[in-house]
MDAnalysis code that builds the backbone (N, CA, C; Angstrom):
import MDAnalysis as mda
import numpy as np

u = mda.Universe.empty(390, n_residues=130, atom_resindex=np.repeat(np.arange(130), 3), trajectory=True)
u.add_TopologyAttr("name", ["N", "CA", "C"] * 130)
u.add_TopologyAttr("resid", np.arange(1, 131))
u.add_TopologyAttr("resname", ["UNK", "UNK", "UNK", "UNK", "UNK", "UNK", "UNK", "UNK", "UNK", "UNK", "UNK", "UNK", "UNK", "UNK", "UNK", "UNK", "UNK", "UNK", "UNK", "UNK", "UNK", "UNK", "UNK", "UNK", "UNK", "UNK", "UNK", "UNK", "UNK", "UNK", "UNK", "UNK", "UNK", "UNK", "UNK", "UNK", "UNK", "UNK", "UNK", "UNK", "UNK", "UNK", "UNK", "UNK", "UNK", "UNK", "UNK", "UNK", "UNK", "UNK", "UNK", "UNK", "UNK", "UNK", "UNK", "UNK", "UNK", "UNK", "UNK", "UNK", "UNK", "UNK", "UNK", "UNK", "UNK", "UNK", "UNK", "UNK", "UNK", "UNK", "UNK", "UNK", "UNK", "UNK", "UNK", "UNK", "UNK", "UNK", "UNK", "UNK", "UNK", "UNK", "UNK", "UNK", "UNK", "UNK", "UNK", "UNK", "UNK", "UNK", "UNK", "UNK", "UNK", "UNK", "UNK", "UNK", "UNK", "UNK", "UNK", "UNK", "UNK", "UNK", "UNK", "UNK", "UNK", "UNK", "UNK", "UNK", "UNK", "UNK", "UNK", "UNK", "UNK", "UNK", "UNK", "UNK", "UNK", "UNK", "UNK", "UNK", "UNK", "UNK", "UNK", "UNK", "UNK", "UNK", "UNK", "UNK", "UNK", "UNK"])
u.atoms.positions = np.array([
    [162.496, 121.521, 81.340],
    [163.536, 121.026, 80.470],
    [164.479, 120.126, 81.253],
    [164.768, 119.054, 80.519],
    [165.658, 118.251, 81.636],
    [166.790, 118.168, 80.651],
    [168.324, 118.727, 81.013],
    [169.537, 118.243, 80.534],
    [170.139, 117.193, 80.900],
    [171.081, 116.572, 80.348],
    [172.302, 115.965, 80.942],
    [172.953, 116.869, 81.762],
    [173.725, 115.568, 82.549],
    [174.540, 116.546, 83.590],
    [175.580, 117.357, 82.983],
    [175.382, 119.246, 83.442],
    [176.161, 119.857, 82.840],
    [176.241, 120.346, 81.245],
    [175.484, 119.817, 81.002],
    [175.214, 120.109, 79.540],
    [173.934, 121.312, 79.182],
    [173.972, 122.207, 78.443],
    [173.073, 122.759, 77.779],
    [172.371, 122.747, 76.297],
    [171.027, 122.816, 76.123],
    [170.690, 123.036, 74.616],
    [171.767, 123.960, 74.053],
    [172.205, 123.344, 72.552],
    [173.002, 123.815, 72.139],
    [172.919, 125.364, 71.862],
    [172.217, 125.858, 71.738],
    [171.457, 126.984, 71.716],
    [172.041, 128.235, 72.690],
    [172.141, 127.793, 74.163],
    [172.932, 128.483, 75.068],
    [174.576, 127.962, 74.880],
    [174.647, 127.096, 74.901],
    [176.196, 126.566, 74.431],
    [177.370, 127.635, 73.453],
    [176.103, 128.024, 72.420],
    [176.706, 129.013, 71.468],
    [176.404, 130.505, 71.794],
    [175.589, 130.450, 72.979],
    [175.881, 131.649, 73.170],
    [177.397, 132.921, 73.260],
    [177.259, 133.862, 72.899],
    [178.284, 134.432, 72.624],
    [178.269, 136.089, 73.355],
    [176.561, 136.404, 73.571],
    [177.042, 137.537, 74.149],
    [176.585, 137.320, 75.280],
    [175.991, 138.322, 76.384],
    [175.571, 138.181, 77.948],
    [174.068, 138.205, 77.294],
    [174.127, 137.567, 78.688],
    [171.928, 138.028, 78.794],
    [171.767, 138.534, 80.586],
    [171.063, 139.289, 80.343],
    [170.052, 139.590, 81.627],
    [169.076, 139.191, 82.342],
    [168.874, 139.587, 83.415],
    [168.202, 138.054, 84.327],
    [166.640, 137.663, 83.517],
    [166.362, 138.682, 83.220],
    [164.945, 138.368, 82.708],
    [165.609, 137.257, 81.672],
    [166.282, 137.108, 81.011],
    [166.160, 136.081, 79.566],
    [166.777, 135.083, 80.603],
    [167.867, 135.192, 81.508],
    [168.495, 133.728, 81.844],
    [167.436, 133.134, 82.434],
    [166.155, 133.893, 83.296],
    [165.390, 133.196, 84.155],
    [164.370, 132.715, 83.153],
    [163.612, 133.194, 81.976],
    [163.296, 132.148, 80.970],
    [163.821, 130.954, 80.750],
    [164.945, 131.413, 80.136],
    [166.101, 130.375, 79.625],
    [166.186, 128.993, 80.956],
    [166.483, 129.505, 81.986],
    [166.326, 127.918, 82.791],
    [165.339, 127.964, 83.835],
    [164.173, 128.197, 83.866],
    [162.738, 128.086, 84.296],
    [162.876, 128.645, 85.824],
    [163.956, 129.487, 86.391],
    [163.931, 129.663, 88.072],
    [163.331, 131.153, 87.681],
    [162.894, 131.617, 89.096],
    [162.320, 133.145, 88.793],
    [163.549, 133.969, 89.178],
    [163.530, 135.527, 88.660],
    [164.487, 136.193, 88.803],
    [164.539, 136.319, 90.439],
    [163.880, 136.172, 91.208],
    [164.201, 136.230, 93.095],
    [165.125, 135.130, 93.417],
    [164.802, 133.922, 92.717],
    [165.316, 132.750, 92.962],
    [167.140, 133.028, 92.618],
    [167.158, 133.665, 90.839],
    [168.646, 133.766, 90.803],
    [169.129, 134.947, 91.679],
    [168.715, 135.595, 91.513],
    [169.413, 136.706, 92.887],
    [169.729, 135.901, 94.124],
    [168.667, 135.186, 94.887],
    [169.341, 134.498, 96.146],
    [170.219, 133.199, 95.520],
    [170.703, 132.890, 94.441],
    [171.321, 131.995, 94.558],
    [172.985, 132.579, 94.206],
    [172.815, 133.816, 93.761],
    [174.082, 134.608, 93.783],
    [174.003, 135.162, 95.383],
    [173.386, 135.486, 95.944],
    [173.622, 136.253, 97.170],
    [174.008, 135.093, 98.581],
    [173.236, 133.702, 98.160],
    [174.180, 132.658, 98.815],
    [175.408, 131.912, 98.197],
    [176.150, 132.854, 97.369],
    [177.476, 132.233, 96.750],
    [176.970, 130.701, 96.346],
    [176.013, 130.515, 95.929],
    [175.888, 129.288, 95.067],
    [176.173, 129.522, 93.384],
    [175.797, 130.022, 93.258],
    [176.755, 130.316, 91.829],
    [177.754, 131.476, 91.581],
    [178.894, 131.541, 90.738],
    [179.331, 132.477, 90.520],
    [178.982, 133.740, 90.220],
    [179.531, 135.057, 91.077],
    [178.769, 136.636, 91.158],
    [179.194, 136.783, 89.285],
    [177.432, 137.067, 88.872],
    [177.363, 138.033, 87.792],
    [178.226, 138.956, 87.594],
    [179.045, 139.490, 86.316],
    [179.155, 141.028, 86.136],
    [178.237, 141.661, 86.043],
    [178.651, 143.639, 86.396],
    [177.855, 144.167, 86.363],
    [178.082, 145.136, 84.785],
    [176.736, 145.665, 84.389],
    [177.379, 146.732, 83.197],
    [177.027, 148.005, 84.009],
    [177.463, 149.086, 83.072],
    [177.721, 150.312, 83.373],
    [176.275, 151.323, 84.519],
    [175.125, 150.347, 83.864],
    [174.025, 150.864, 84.847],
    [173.741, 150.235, 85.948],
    [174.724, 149.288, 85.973],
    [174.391, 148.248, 87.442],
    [173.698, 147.048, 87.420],
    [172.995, 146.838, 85.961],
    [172.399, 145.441, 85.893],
    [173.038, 144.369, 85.752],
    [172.807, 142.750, 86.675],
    [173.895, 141.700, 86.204],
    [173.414, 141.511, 85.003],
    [174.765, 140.555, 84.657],
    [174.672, 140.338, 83.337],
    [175.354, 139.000, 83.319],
    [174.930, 138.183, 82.678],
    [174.975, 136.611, 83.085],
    [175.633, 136.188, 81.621],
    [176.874, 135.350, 81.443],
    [177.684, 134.896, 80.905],
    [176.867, 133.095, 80.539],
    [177.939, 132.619, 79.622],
    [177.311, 131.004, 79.676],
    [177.681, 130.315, 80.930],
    [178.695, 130.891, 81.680],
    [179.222, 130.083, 82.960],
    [178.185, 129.940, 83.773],
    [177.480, 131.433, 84.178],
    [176.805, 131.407, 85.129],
    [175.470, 130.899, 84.392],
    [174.837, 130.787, 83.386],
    [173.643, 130.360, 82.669],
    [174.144, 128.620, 83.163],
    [175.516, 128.235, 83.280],
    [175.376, 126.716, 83.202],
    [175.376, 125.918, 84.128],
    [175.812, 127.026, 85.357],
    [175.599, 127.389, 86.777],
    [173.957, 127.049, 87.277],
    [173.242, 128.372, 86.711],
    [172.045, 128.071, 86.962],
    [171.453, 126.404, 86.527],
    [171.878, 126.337, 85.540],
    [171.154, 125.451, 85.463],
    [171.180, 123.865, 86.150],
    [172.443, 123.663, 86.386],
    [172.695, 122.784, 88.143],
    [172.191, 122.944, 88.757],
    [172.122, 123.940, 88.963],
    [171.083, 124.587, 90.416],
    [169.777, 124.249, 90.119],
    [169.109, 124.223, 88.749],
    [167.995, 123.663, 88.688],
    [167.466, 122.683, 88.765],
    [168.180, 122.065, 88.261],
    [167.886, 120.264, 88.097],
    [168.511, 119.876, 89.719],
    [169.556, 120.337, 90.340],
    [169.411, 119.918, 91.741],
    [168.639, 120.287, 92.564],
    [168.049, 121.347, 92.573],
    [166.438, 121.566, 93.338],
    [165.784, 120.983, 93.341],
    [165.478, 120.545, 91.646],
    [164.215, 120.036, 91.409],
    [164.371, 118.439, 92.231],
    [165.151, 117.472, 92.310],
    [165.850, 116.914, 92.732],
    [166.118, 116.736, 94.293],
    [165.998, 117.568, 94.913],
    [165.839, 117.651, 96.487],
    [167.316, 118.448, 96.577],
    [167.946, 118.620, 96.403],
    [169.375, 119.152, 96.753],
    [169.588, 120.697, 97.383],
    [169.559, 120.591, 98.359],
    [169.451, 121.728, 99.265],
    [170.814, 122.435, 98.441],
    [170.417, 124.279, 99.238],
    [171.239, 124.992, 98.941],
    [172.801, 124.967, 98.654],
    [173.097, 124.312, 100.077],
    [174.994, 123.969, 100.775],
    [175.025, 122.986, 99.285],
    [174.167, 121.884, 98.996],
    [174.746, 120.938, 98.131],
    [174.577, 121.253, 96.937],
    [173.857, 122.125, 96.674],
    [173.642, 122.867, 95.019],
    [174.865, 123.905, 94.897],
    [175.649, 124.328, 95.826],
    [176.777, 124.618, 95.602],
    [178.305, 123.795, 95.646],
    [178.118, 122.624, 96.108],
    [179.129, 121.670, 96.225],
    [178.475, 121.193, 94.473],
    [177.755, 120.851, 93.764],
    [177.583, 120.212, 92.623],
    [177.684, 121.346, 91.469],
    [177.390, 122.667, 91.906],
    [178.237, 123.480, 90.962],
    [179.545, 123.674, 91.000],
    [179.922, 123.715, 91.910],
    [181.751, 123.575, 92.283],
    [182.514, 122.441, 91.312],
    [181.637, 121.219, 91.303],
    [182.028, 119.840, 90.962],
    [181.503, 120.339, 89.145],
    [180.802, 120.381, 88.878],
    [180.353, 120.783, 87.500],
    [181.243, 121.593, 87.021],
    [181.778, 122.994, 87.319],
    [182.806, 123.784, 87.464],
    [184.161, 123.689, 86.969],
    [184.612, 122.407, 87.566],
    [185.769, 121.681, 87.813],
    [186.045, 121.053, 86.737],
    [186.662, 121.039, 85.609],
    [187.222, 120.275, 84.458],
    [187.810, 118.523, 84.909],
    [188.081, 119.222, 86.071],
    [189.366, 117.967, 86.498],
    [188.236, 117.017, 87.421],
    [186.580, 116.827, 87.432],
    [185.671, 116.268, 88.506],
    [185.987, 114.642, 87.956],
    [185.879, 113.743, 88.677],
    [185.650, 112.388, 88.534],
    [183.959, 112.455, 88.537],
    [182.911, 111.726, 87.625],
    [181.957, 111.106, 87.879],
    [181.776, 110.172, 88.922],
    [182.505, 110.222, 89.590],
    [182.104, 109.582, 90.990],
    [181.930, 110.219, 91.648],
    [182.369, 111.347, 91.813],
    [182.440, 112.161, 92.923],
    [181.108, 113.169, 92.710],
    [180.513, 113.324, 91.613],
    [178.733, 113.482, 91.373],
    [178.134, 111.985, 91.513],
    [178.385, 111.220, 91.101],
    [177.609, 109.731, 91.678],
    [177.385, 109.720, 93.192],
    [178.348, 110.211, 93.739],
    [178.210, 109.554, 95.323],
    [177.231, 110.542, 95.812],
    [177.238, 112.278, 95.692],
    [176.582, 113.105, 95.806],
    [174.615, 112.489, 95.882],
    [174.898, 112.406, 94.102],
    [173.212, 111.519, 93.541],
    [173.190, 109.921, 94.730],
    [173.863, 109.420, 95.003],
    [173.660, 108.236, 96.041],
    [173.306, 108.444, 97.225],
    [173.974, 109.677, 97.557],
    [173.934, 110.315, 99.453],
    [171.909, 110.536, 99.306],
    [172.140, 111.236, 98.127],
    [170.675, 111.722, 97.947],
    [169.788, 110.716, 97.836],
    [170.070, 110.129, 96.543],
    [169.094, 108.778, 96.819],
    [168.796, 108.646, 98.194],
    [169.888, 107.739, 99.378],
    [169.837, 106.725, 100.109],
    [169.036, 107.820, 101.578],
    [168.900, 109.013, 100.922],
    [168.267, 110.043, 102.466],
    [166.917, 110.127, 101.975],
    [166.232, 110.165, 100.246],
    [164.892, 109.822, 100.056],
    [164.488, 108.800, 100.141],
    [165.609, 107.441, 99.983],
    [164.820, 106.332, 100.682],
    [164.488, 106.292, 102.079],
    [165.419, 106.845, 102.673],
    [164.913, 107.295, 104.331],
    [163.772, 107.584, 105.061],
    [163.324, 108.492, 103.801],
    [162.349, 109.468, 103.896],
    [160.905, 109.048, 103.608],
    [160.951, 107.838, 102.590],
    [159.600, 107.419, 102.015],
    [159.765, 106.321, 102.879],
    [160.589, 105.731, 103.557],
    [160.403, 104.560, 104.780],
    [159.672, 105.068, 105.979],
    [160.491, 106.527, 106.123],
    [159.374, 107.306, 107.310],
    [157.895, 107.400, 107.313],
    [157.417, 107.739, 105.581],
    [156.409, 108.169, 105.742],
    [155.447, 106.848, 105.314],
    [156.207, 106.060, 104.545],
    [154.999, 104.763, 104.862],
    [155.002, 103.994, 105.978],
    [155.688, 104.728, 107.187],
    [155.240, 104.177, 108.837],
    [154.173, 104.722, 109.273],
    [154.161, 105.980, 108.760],
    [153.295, 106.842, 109.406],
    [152.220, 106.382, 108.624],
    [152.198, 106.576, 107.052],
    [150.933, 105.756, 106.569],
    [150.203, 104.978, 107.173],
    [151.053, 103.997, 107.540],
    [150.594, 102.278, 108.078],
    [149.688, 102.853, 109.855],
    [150.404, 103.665, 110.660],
    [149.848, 104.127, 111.704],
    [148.379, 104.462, 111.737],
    [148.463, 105.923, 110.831],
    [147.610, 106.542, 110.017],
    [146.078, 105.556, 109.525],
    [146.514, 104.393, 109.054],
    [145.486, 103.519, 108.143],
    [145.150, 102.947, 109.084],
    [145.677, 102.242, 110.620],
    [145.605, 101.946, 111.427],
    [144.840, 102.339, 112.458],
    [144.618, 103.667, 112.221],
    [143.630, 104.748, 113.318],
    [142.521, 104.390, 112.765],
    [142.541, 104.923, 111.255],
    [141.447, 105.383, 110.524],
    [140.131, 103.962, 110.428],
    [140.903, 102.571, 110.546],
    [140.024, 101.729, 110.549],
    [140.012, 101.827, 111.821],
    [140.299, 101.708, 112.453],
    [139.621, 101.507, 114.157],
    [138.616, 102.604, 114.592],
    [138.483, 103.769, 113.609],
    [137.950, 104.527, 114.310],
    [136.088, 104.803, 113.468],
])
């Protein structure tokens, strides 16, 4: 599922009561190991708990996760999937200040596909000579 930034199907939007990890980890395609370590590295806000100890996930943290998803999917390491939920978070964020984030990123995968079509070119370079 791909959202806008920060945005959810209206569907979770109106949500009104909690859900539990099994439905949130449906709901935005990560596995329940995945949301546990992303609460246990303070990347998203700590779940409540109910009376038997299970979290229980609000729309905050459902909208939480789902930053976290689309910045994974995305390349966005841990440290920065919590700086873009912070920024998502934030009522008061400038769109620039997620632009520059998406730019840093861009301009380190262009980095990255410059690296590897050197190595290509090396690579293609062996392979006919050899």
């Amino acid at each position: 599922m791909v959202y806008e930034w920060g945005k959810l199907p209206r569907s979770v939007n109106d949500l009104s009561n909690i859900m539990n990890i099994s439905e949130v980890a449906k709901l935005t395609n990560l596995s329940t190991k995945s949301i546990r370590l992303y609460e246990d590295k303070g990347v998203i806000s700590e779940p409540m708990r109910s009376e038997n100890g299970y979290r229980t996930y609000t729309q905050k943290q459902i909208k939480e996760l789902s930053v976290v998803a689309k910045a994974r999917s995305a390349g966005f390491s841990l440290e920065e999937c919590k700086e873009l939920v912070a920024l998502a978070d934030n009522p008061c964020r400038e769109s620039a200040d997620v632009k520059a984030k998406a730019q840093s990123k861009l301009d380190e995968v262009n980095r990255k596909i410059a690296d590897l079509m050197a190595i290509k070119t090396t690579l293609e370079g062996w392979v006919e000579k050899c």
